[in-house]
Each structure stands twice: as structure tokens, then as C-alpha cells.
N, C-alpha and C positions, 0 to 999 in steps of 0.2 A: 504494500500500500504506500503511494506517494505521499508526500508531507501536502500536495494541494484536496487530494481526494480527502483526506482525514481533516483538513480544514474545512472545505464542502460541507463534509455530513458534520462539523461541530456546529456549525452555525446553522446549518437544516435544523438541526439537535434543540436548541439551542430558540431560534423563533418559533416553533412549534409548542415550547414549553412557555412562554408566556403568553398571560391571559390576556384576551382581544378583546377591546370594548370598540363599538363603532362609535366613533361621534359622528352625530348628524349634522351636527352645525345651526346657526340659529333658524336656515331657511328651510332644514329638515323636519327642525321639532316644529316650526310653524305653519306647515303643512300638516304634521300630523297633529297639528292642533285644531287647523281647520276641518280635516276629516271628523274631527271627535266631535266639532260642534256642527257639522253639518248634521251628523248622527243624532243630538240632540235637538237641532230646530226638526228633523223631521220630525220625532216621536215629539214634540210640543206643539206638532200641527202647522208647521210652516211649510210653504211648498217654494220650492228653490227656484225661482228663476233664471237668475244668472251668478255664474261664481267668478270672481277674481276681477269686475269691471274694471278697465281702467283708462285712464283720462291724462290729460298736460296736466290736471290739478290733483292726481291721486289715486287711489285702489281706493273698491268698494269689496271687501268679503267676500258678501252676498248681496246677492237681491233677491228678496222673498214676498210673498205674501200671507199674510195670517186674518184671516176673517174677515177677506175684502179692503184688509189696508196695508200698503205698498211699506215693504221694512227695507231702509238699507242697513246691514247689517257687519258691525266693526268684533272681528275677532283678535282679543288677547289674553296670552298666555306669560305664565310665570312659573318657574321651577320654586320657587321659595316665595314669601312677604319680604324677602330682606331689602329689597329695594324698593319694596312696595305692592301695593295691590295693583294686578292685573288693570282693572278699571281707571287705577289713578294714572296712566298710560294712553288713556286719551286725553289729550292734551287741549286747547282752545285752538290750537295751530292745526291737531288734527281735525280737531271737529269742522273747523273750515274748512277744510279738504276735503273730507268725507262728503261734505255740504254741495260743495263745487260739484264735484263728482257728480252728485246724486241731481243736479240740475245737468249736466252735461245728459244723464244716465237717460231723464225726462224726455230734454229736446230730440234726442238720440232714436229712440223708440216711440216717440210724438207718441205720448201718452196723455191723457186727458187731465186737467186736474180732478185732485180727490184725494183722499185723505193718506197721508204718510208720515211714517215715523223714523229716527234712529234707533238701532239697539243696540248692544254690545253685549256678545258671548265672552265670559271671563270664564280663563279655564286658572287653575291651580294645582301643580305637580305634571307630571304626564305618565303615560300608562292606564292600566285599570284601574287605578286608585285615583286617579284625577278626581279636583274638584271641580265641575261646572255650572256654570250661572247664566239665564239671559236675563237681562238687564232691560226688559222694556222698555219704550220710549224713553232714554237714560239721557237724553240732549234735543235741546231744539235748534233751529239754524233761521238765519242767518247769524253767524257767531263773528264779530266786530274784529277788524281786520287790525294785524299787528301792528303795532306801535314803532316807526320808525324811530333807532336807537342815536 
């Protein structure tokens, strides 16, 4: 046996023997966070219309409807409180955005007016132990454009 073949198999030897965690990275778990809450608007009776809209002014989650009233809907997720609650995460900066969006989302699909809301799915940990929340009507818009500094 050659000194490179016995190096080969020590190091085969060697990555084999430690333990593999995938990381997903933030845009993994935030897909699997979206899946989770799609999961839960549906059993809360929402019907999905559009997922991931997106605009010059932002993403919309979703676009749903729940008992004839048009939801756009902001999902966030948190591995811990320590930086805070999921919901404290929508910001006034976002909620413009979302806002934007969601009048883009209007002209876009020339849909009528009539009655719509925001909501925000707060998820908490990931896996099957997650906590989730939807946040009913949790913002209204037009939310007062930032304050040049």
C-alpha cells in the first residue's frame, strides 16, 4: 500500500465519521416556513391565490382569500425571541411595501374594489414543534412614508 492510497482512505475514514448537519441558510428555512404557513392558512380556511407576488416595491407571501375578503399575507419566522418576536419584524418600512405591492397586486389583476386586509403568519422555532400564529388584519395601509434623514 502506497503512502497516497492510505492517505485516501484516512481522510474517506475520517469525513465519513463526522456528523452532517445541512444548513439551509436563511432563504431555506424561509421557504420552509412558508410551506408551514401555507399549510396552516389552508386548514384556517384560506384559499391561496397567489404565492411569492412580486413588484419594484416588494414580495407579497401570499394572496388569499378568506370569506370573501382579499388577504395579502406577510410571513415571518424566528428560531428563538432573542431578537425578538416574529411579528415585531414587520417593520412600518415593511408594511409600506407590502402596501405598494398589494396596490400594484390590485391594478395588476384589475380587480374590483372591496374589502381587504393584511395579515401576518408568525411562525416560532421550525420543524414539528413550531409555533404558528395568523395575525388577522394585524396592519392597515397607507402607512406614512419614511422620514428623510
Amino acid at each position: 500500500m502506497t503512502l497516497r492510497t492510505l492517505l485516501d482512505r484516512l481522510i474517506t475514514l475520517v469525513g465519513r465519521s463526522r456528523a452532517r448537519t445541512s444548513y439551509k441558510g436563511s432563504r431555506g428555512l424561509g421557504q420552509e416556513w412558508e410551506r408551514l404557513a401555507e399549510k396552516h392558512l389552508r386548514s384556517a380556511g384560506y384559499e391561496i391565490l397567489e404565492r411569492n407576488f412580486t413588484t419594484h416595491a416588494g414580495e407579497i407571501d401570499f394572496v388569499a382569500r378568506e370569506e370573501g375578503v382579499l388577504c395579502f399575507v406577510e410571513v415571518k419566522g424566528r428560531q428563538s425571541v432573542a431578537f425578538g418576536h416574529p411579528s415585531e419584524a414587520v417593520t412600518a418600512e415593511k408594511q409600506r411595501r407590502i402596501f405598494r405591492s398589494a396596490e400594484a397586486y390590485l391594478l395588476r389583476q384589475r380587480i374590483a374594489p372591496g374589502p381587504c386586509r393584511f395579515d401576518v403568519v408568525t411562525i416560532l422555532g421550525s420543524g414539528p414543534g413550531a409555533e404558528v400564529s395568523i395575525l388577522r388584519d394585524a396592519f392597515r395601509g397607507p402607512v406614512s412614508a419614511r422620514r428623510p434623514r
